[in-house]
DSSP file (Angstrom, degrees, kcal/mol; ACC not computed):
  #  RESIDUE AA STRUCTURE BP1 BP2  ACC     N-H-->O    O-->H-N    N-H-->O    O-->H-N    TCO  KAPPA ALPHA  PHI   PSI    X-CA   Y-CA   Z-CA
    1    1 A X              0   0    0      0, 0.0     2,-0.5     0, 0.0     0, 0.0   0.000 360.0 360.0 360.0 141.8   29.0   33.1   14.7
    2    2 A X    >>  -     0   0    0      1,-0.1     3,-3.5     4,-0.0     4,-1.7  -0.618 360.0-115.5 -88.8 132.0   29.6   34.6   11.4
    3    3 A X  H 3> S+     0   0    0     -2,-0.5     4,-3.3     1,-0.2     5,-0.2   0.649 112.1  51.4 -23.5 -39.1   27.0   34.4    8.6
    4    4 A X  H 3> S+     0   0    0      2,-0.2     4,-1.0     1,-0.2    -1,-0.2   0.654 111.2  45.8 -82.7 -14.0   28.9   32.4    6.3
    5    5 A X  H <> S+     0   0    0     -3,-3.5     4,-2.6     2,-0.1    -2,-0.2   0.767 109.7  59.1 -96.4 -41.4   29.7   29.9    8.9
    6    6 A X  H  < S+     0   0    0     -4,-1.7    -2,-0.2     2,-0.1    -3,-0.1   0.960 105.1  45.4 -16.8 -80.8   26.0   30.2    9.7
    7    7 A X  H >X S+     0   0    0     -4,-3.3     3,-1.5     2,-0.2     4,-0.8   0.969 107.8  64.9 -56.8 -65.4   24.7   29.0    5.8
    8    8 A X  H >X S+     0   0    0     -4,-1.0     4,-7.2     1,-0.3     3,-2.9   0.926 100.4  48.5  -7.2 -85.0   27.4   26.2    6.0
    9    9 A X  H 3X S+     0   0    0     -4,-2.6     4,-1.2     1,-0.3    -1,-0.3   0.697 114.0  41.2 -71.7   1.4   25.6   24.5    8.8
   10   10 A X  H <> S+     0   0    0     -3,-1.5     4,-0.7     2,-0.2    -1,-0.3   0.567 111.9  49.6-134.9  34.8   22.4   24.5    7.5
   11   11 A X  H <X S+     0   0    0     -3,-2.9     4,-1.5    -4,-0.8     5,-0.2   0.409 115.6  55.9 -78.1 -25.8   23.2   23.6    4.0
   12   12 A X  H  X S+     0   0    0     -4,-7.2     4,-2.0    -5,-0.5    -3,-0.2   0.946 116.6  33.1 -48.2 -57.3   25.1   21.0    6.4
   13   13 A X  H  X S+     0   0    0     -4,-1.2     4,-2.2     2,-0.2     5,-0.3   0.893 116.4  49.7 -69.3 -55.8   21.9   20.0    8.1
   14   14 A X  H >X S+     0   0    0     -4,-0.7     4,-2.0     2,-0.2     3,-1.1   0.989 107.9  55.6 -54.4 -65.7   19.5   20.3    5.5
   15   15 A X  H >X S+     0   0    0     -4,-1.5     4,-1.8     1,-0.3     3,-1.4   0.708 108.8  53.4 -15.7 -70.4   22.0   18.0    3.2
   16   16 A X  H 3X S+     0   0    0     -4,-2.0     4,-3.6     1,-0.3     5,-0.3   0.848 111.0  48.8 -33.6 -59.5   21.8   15.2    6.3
   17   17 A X  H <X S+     0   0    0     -4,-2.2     4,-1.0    -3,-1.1    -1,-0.3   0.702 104.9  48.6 -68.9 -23.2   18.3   15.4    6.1
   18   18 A X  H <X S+     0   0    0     -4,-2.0     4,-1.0    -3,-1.4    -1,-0.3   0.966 119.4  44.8 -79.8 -50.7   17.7   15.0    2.5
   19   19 A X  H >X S+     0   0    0     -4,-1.8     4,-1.2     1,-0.2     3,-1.0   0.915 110.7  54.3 -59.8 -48.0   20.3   11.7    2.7
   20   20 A X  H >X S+     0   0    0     -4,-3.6     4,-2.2     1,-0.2     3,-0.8   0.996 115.2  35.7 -52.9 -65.6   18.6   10.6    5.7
   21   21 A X  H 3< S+     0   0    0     -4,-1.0    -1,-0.2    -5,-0.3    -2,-0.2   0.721 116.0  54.0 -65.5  -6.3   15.0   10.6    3.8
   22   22 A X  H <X S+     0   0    0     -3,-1.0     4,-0.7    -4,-1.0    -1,-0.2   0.538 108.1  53.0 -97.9 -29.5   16.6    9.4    0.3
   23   23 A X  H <X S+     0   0    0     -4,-1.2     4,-3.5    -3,-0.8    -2,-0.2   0.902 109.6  51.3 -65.7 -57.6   18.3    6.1    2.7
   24   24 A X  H  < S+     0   0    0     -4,-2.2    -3,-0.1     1,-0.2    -2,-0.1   0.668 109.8  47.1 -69.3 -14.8   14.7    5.4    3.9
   25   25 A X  H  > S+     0   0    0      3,-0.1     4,-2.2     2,-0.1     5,-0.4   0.834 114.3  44.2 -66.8 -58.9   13.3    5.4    0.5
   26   26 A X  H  X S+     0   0    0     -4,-0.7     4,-2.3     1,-0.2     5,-0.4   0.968 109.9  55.3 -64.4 -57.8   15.9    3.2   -0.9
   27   27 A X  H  X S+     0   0    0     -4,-3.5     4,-1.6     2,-0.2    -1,-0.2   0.884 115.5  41.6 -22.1 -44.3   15.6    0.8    2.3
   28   28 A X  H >> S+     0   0    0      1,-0.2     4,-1.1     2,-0.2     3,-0.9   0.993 111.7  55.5 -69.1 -53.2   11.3    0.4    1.5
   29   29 A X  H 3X S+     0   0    0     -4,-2.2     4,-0.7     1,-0.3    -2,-0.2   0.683 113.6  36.5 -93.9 -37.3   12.0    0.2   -2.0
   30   30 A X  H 3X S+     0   0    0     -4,-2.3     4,-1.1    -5,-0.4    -1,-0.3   0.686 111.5  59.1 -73.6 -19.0   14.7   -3.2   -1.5
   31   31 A X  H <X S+     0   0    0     -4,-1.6     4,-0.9    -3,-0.9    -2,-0.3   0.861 110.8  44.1 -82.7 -27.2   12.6   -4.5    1.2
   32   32 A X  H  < S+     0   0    0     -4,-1.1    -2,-0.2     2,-0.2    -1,-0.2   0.702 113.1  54.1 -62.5 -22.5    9.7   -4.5   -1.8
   33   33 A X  H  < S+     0   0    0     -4,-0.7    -1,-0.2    -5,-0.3    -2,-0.2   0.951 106.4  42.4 -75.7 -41.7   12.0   -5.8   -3.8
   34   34 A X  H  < S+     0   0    0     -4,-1.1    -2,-0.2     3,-0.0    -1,-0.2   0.330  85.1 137.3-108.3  -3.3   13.1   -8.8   -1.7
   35   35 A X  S  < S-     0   0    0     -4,-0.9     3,-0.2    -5,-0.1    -3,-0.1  -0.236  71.1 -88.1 -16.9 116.1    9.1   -9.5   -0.9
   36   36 A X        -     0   0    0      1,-0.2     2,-0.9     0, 0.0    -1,-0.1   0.014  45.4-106.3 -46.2 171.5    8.3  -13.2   -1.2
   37   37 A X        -     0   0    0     -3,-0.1     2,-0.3     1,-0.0    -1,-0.2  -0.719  37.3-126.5-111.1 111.0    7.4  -14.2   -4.7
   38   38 A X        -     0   0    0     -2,-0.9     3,-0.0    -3,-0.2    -1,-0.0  -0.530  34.9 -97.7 -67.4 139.0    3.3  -14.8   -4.8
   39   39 A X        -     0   0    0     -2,-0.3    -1,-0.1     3,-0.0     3,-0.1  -0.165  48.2 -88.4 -68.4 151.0    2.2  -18.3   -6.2
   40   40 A X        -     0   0    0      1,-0.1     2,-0.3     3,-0.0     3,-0.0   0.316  40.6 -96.7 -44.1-157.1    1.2  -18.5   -9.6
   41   41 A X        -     0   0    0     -3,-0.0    -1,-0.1     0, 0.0    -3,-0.0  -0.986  55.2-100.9-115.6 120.2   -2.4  -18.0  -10.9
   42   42 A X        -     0   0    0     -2,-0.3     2,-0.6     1,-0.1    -3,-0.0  -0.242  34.4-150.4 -60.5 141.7   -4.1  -21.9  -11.4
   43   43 A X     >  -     0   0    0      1,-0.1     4,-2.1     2,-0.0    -1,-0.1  -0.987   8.6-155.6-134.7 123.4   -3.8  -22.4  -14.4
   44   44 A X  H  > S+     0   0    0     -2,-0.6     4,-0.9     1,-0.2    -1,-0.1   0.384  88.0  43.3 -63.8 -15.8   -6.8  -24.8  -15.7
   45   45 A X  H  > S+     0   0    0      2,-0.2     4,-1.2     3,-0.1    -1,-0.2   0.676 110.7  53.5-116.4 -32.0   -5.6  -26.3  -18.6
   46   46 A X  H  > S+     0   0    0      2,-0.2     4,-0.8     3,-0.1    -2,-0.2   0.887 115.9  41.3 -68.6 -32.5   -2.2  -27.1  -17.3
   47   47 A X  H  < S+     0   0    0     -4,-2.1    -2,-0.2     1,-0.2    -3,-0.1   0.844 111.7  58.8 -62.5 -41.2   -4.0  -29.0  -14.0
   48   48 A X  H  < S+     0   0    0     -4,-0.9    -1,-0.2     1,-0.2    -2,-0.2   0.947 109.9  43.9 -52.7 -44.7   -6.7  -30.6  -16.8
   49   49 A X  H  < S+     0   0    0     -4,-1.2    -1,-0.2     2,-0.1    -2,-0.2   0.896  87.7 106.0 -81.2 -25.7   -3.3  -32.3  -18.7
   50   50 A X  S  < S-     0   0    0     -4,-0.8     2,-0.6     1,-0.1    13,-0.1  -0.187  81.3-112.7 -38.3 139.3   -1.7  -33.5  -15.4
   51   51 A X        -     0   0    0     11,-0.2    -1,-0.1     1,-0.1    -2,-0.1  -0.691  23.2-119.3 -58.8 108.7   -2.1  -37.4  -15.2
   52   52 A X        -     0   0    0     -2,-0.6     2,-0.2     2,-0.1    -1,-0.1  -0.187  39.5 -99.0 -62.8 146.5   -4.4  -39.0  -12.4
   53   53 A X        -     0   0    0      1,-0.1     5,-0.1     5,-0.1     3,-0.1  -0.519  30.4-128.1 -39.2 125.7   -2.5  -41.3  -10.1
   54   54 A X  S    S-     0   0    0      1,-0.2     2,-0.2    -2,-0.2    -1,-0.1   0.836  83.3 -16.4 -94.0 -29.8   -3.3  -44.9  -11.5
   55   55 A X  S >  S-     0   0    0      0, 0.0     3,-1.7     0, 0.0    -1,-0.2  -0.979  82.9 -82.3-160.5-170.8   -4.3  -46.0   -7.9
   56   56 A X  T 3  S+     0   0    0      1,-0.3    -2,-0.0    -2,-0.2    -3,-0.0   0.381 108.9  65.0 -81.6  19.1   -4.0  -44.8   -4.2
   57   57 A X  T 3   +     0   0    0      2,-0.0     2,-0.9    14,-0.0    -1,-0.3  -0.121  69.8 138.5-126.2  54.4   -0.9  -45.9   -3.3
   58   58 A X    <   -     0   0    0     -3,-1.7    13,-0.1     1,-0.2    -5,-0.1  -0.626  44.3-149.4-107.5 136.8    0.8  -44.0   -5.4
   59   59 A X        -     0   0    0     -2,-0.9    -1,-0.2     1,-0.2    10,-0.1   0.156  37.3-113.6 -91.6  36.2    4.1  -42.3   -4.3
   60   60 A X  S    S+     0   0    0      1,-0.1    -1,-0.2     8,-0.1     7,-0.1   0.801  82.5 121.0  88.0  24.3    4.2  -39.3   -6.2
   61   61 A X  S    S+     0   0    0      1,-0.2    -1,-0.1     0, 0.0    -3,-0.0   0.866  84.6  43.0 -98.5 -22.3    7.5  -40.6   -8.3
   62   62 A X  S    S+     0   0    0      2,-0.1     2,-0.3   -11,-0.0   -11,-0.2   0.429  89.6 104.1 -92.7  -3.6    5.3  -40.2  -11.7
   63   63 A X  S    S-     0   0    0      1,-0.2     4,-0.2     4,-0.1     3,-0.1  -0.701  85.2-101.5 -92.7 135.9    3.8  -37.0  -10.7
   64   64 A X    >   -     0   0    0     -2,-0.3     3,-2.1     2,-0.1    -1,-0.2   0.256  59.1 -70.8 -38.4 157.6    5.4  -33.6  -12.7
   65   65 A X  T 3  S+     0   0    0      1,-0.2     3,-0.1     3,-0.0    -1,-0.1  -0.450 122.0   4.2 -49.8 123.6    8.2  -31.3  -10.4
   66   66 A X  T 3  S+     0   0    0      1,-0.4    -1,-0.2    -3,-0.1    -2,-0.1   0.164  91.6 135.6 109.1 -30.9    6.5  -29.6   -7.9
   67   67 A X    <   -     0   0    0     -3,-2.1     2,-0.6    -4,-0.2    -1,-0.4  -0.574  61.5-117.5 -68.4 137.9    2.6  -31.1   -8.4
   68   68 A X        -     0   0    0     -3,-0.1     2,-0.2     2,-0.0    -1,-0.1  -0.818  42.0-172.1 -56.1  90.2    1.2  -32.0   -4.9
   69   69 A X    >   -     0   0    0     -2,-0.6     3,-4.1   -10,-0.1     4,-0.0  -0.516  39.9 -70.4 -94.4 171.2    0.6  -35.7   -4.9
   70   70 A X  T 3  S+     0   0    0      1,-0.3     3,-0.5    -2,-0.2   -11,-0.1   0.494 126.0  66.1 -15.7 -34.4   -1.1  -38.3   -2.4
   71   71 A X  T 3  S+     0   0    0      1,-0.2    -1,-0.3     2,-0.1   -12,-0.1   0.254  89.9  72.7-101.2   2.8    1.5  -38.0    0.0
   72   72 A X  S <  S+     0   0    0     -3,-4.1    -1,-0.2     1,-0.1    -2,-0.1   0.976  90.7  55.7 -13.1 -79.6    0.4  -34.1    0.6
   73   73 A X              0   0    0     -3,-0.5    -2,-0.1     1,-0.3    -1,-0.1   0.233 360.0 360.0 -95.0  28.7   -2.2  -34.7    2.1
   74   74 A X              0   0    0      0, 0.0    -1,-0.3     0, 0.0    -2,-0.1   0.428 360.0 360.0-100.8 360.0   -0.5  -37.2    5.3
């Protein structure tokens, strides 16, 4: 095989190998990306302003979007 056909294939090869290891990057780096979102940090002053329930059978229609009321914890 002649030298030049030689250098070919293994700029050929090496090339594959650099795409190959530049694909597996980019693959980790969107699977970090698409990582579930972590819950907020409690935040104390926003839980302090929430309203208490007025009595225990309430069903949660007065409580803000998203607050856990009584009907959690069935």
């Amino acid at each position: 095989m002649p030298v030049f056909e030689r250098s070919l294939i293994t700029l050929l090869d090496e090339t594959e190998r650099r795409l190959e290891e530049t694909e597996g990057r980019n693959t980790q780096e969107e699977m970090e990306e698409d990582a579930a979102p972590q819950e907020s940090e409690f935040d104390k002053e926003e839980a302090e302003s929430v309203p208490l329930p007025e009595n225990d059978d309430d069903d949660g229609k007065n409580w803000p979007y998203g607050a856990d009321g009584p009907s959690a914890k069935r």
